[in-house]
N, C-alpha and C positions, 0 to 999 in steps of 0.2 A: 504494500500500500504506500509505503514514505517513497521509493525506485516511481513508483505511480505517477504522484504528486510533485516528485522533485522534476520528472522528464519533460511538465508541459506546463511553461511558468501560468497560463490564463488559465488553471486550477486555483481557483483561489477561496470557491468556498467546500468547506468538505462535512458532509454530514454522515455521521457512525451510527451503525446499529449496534446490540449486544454482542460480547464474543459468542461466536457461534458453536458448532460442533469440532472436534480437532481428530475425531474420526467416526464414522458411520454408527459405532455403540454409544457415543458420549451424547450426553444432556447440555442443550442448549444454556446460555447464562441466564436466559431470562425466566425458563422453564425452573433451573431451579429457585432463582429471588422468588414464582411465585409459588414453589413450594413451603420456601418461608415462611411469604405472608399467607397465607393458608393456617401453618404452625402457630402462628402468633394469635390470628383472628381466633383458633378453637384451643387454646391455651395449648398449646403441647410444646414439648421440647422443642427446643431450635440450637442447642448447640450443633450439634451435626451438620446441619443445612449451615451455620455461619462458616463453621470447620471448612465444608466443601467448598464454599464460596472462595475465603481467606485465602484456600490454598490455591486453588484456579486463578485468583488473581497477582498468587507470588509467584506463579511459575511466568505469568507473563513478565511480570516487571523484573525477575531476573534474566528472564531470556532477553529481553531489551535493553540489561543496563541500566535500569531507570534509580530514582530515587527511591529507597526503601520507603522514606516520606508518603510516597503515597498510597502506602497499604495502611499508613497511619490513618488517613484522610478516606481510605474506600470504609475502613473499621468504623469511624464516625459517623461517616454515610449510615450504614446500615446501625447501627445507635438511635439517629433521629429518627428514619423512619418509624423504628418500632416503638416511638412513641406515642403515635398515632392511633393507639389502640382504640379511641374514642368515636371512631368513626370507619367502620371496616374497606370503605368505599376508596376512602382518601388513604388509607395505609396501603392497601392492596396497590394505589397508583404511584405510594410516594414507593415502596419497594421497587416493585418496576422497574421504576425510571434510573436504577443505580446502574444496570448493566448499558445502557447507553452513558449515561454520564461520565462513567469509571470509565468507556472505552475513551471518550474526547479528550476526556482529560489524560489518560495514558498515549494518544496516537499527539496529540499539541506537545507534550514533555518529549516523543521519541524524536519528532520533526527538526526541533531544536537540537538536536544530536547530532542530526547529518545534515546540519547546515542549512536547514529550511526554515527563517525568522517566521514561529507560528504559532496562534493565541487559542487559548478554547475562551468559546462566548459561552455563556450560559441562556436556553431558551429566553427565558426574563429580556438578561441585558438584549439579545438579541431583536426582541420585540413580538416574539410570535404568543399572541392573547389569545385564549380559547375561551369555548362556552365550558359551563358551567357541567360536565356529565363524563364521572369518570369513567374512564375505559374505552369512552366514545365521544370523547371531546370533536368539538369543530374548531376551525379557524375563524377568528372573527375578521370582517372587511378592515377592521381600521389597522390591522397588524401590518400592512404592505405595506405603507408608508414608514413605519418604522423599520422594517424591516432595510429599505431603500438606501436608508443611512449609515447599512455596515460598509457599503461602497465604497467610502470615505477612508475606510481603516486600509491598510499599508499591508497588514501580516496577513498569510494566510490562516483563513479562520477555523476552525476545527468546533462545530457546534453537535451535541447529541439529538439523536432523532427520538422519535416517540411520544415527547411528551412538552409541555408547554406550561402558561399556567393563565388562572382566570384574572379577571380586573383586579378582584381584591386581595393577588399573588399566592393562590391556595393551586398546589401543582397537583395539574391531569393528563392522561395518556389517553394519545388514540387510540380506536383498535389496532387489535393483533396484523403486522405491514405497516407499524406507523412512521418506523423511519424512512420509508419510499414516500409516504405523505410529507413527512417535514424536508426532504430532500426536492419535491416538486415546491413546496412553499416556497423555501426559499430561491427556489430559482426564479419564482413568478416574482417573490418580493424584488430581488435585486436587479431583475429583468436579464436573466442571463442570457450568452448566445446560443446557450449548449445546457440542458443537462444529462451528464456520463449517471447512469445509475450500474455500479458494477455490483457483478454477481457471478455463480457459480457453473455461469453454462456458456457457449462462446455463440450463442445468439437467440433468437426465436425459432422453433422449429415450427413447417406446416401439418405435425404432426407431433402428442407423447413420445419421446426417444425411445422410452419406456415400455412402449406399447409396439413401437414399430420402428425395426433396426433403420442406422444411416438414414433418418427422412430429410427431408431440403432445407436449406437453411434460408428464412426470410429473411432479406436484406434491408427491406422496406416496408413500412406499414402502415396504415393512418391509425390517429387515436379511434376511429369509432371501431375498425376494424377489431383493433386490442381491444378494446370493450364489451365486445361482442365473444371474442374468446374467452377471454377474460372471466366472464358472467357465467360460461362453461368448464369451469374445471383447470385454464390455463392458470398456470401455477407461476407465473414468473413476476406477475402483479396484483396486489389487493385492486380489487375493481373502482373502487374509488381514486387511489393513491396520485393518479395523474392529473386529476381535474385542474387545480390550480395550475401545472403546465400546459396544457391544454387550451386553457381559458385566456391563457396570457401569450399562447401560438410560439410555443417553448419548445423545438423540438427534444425527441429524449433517445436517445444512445443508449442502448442495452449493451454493455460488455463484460469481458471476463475475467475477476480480480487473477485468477492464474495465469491467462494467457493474453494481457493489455493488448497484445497488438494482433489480435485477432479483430476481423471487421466490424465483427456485431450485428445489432438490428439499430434503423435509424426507423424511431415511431414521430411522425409529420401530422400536419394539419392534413396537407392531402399531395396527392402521388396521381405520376401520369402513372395510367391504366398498363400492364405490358401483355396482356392480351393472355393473361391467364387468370381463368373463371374464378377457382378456386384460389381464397388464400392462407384459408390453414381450416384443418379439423380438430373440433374438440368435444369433451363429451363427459357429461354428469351423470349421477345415478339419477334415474327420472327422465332424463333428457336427452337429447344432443344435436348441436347448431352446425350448420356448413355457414 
């Protein structure tokens, strides 16, 4: 990810999701934070879940070099939340939101490592306001304009995805793909030219891989098309996640954090036609769309 950001100086805003899986058996970060809050909400033990957490997060920051400091700081993190007991809604959103936060703030600490002057913002300072509903927060209109004025900053930015907070600074998450959502935000806020959302496949395929060996790789797509998939079982986007780029005629770049310089999918407003009918199959229990 830093080899990423360092190759193409007009990266300049970068939004992190949870650390993910680090092989096919392991448990997501966020899957376990919300085993936690879980733990917390029905009184049961949670040394173990903090245990697994701590450790998941030492093995990163020694593998990077980092400052011990901020296992100090992830340890705190997960302190306040669970003080939240008062309100199951609000704890379950403030636990959450640690596995994106701890990545920003671990990926802005590595950057400045090898030579990349780069800040983590936090949602707040950033300006992204939500409604009031956790777990399913919206973005409010007036957040684009502040969003407008990270432009102004000099460092590349390193903000977490998922989560935000309301008027009266009480922090909520979107749904489950929220960091695809605050990664189109922000590109609608800033009015990017581009936004890269990278991930774990080197494009769109016109078919499940899964389901059907070597299928075509889409090069090009409009958003309604991907929404249209999307709405069926296509797994590469929460069906919401693009609207704000979308809305602000953002194109979006699907790549692949293993293989950067692979082509990708470019998803557009809209595409000359190339004289093939079909442009991807997908398909749901219940259902399925050409």
């Amino acid at each position: 990810v830093g080899n990423i950001i360092k190759s193409d100086a007009s990266r300049k805003f970068i939004v992190v999701s949870a650390p993910g899986k680090r092989h096919k058996e392991d448990t997501k970060m966020t899957d376990l934070l919300i085993d936690l809050g879980n733990a917390i909400i029905h009184g049961e033990p949670t040394d173990e879940h903090v245990k697994n957490m701590m450790d998941r997060f030492e093995e990163i920051v020694t593998g990077l070099e980092l400052s011990k400091k901020m296992l100090e700081e992830f340890s705190e993190s997960l302190q306040q939340a669970r003080q939240l007991t008062d309100d199951p809604a609000s704890l379950m959103d403030a636990v959450k939101a640690i596995g994106e936060d701890s990545s920003a703030k671990l990926l802005s600490a590595y950057l400045n490592t090898i030579g990349v002057k780069a800040a983590y913002v936090n949602p707040q300072e950033a300006g992204i306001i939500l409604s009031d509903e956790p777990g399913n927060a919206r973005i409010l209109p007036e957040s684009y304009d502040k969003i407008y004025e990270l432009r102004e900053r000099e460092e590349v930015l390193v903000i977490p995805g998922f989560f935000g907070y309301t008027k009266d600074g009480k922090l909520v998450t979107f749904s489950r793909g929220g960091s695809d959502i605050t990664g189109s935000i922000i590109a609608a806020g800033v009015k990017a030219t581009l936004y890269e959302n990278f991930t774990d496949v080197d494009s769109v395929y016109t078919v499940n891989p899964s389901f059907v060996p070597n299928p075509k790789k889409i090069t090009k797509l409009t958003y309604k098309e991907m929404r249209e998939l999307s709405y069926a079982g296509f797994s590469v986007f929460h069906d919401e996640a693009l609207m704000p780029a979308y809305h602000a005629k953002i194109p979006v770049a699907i790549k692949n954090t293993n293989n950067p310089t692979a082509e990708g999918t470019l998803i557009v407003a809209e595409r000359e036609l190339n004289g093939q009918i079909v442009t991807g199959i997908a398909s749901d229990t219940g259902f399925c769309t050409i």
